[in-house]
N, C-alpha and C positions, 0 to 999 in steps of 0.2 A: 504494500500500500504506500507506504514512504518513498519508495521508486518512483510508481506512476504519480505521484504527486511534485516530485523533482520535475518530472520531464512534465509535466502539465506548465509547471510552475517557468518552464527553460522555453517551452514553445509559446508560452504566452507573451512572454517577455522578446522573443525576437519575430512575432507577429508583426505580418507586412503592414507598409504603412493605411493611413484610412482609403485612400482614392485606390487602393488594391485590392480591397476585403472583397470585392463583386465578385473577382476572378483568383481567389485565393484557392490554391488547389490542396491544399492541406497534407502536403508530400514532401519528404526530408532531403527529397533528391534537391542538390543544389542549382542544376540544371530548373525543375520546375518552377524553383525560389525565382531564378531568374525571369522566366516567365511571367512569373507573380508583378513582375518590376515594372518590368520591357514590353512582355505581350499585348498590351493594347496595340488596337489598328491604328496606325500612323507613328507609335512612340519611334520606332529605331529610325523613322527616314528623318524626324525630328533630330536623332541623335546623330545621323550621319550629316546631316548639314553644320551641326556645331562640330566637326574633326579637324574644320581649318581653322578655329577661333570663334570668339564669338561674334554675337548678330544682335541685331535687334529683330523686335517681334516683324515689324514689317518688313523685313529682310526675308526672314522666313515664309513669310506667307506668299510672299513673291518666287522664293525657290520653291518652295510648295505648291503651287496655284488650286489643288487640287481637292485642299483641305479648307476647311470653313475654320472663321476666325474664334467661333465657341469651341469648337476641337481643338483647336493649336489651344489654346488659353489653357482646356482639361489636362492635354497633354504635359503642357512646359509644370504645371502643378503638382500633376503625378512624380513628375522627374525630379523635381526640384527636391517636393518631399522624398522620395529614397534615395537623395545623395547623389543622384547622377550628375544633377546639373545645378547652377545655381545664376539667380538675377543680380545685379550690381550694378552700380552707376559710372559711369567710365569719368574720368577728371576733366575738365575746363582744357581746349574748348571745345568738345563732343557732347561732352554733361549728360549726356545720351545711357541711359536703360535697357541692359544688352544681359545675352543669355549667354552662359557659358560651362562646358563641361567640367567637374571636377575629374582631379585627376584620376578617380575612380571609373570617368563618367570614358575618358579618354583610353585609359586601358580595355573596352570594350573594342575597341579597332580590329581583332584577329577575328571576332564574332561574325564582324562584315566581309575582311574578304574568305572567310571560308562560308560563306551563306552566298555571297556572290558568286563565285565557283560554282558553287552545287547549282543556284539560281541557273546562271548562263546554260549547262546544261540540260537545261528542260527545254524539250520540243515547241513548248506552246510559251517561249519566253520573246516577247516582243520588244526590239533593239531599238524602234523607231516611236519610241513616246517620249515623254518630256524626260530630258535628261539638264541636271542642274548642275554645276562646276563642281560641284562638292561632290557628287555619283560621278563624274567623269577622272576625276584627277583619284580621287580614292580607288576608282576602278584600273585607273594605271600602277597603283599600288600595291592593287591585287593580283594584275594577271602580265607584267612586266617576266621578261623570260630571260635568266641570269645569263643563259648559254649567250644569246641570241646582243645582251649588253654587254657582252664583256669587252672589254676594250675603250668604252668608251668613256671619256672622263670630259664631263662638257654642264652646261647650265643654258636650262632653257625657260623663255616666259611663257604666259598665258595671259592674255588680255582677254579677259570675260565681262565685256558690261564694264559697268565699273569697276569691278573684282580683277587684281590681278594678281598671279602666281608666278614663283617660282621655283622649278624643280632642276635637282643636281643628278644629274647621273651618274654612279661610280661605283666600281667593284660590282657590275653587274645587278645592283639595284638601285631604287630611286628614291631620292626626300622630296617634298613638294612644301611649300610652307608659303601661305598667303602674305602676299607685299609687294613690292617693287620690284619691277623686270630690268634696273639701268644693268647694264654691263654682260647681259646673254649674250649666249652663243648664237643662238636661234630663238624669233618670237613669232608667236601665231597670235592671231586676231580674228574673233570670229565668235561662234556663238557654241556651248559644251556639244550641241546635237551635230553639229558641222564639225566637229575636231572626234566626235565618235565616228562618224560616216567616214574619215581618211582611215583612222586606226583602224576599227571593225569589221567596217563596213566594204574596205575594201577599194574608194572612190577616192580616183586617179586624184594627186593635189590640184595640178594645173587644171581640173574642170572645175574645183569649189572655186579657184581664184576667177577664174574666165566669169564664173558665176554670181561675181563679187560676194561669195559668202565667207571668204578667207584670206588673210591677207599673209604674208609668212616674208620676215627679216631674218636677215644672216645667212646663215649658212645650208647649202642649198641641198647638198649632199646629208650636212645630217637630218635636212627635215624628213629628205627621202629614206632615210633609216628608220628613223624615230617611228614610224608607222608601221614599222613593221616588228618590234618591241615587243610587242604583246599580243599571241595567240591565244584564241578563244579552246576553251577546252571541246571534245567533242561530245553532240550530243548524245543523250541517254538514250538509249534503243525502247521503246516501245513492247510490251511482252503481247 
């Protein structure tokens, strides 16, 4: 009796937070805890939007467009209370109310490209929807092919909208960290779904330029590499 009253006393005490109780699965496995967190609809593309830094609310709902502003609201509340994420005011002169992941929130990163992986995979996964800088560059992240970069040690930008990035290639993998592009090797200009279509998709560069949907500085030869980086895995056979 003393036993079950410990462990009564252990699981009451680390009971998910309130905006969880709905979908509380009542299971010790830590995999499900996690679900208990993350599994609502929309929390992870919320959390993959904050892996470059923080946003503000209307940042999000613009890489989001998809979601209604009472969802995002539910969401960023859920997260915030289990630790994932948290609101703050940024200093003078932004003074701006921005969302950001703790670093709890940020060690979730391996979650996505291995769900991305598996994701790509499925026959019925559709490559031509909205794709937002934060799904594009995380996704070079993910499926970047060590063999295939070896050799190359170089810096490249991403002009996205206002957003821009920079990613280092080296020792056959890549960092990407949102900021300033001065001083790249190579920079592309264009929009995440247009710099999918080259990598992906498979679509010659010279027809997105021709097309004014891409614009690409520097060096000509690694743009023509860089697309070719990252192989999709193949898909899962159908039984």
């Amino acid at each position: 009796m003393k036993s079950e009253k410990v462990i009564s006393d252990t699981r009451a005490a680390r009971k998910p937070p309130k905006t969880a109780e709905k979908r509380h699965y009542d299971d010790a496995c830590a995999t499900a805890h996690a679900l208990d967190l993350v599994g609502d609809r929309w929390a992870l593309p919320v959390m993959r939007e904050l892996m470059f830094g923080p946003k503000r609310f209307s940042d999000l709902r613009r890489d989001l467009p998809a979601i209604s502003a009472n969802v995002l609201t539910q969401r960023l509340e859920g997260l915030e209370e289990a630790g994932v994420l948290l609101r703050h005011k940024l200093p003078p002169p932004a003074s701006a109310w921005v969302y950001e992941l703790t670093a709890w929130g940020y060690a979730s990163e391996p979650i996505f490209q291995v769900l991305g992986r598996w994701g790509a995979m499925s026959p019925m996964h559709d490559p031509t929807g909205p794709f937002s800088a934060a799904s594009c560059l995380l996704s070079f992240r993910t499926m970047i092919d060590a063999r295939r970069a070896a050799g190359i040690d170089a810096r490249i930008g991403f002009r996205f909208g206002e957003e821009s990035f920079l990613a280092t290639i080296a020792d056959g993998g890549i960092v990407v960290v949102r900021g300033p592009v001065k001083g790249a090797d190579l920079i592309f200009t264009g929009e995440p779904r247009v710099m999918a279509a080259a990598v992906y998709g498979g679509v010659p560069l010279t027809a997105l330029e021709a097309a004014g949907a891409l614009a690409i500085e520097g060096d000509r030869a690694l743009a023509e590499r860089f697309t070719t980086l990252f192989p999709l895995p193949e898909k899962a056979m159908r039984q």
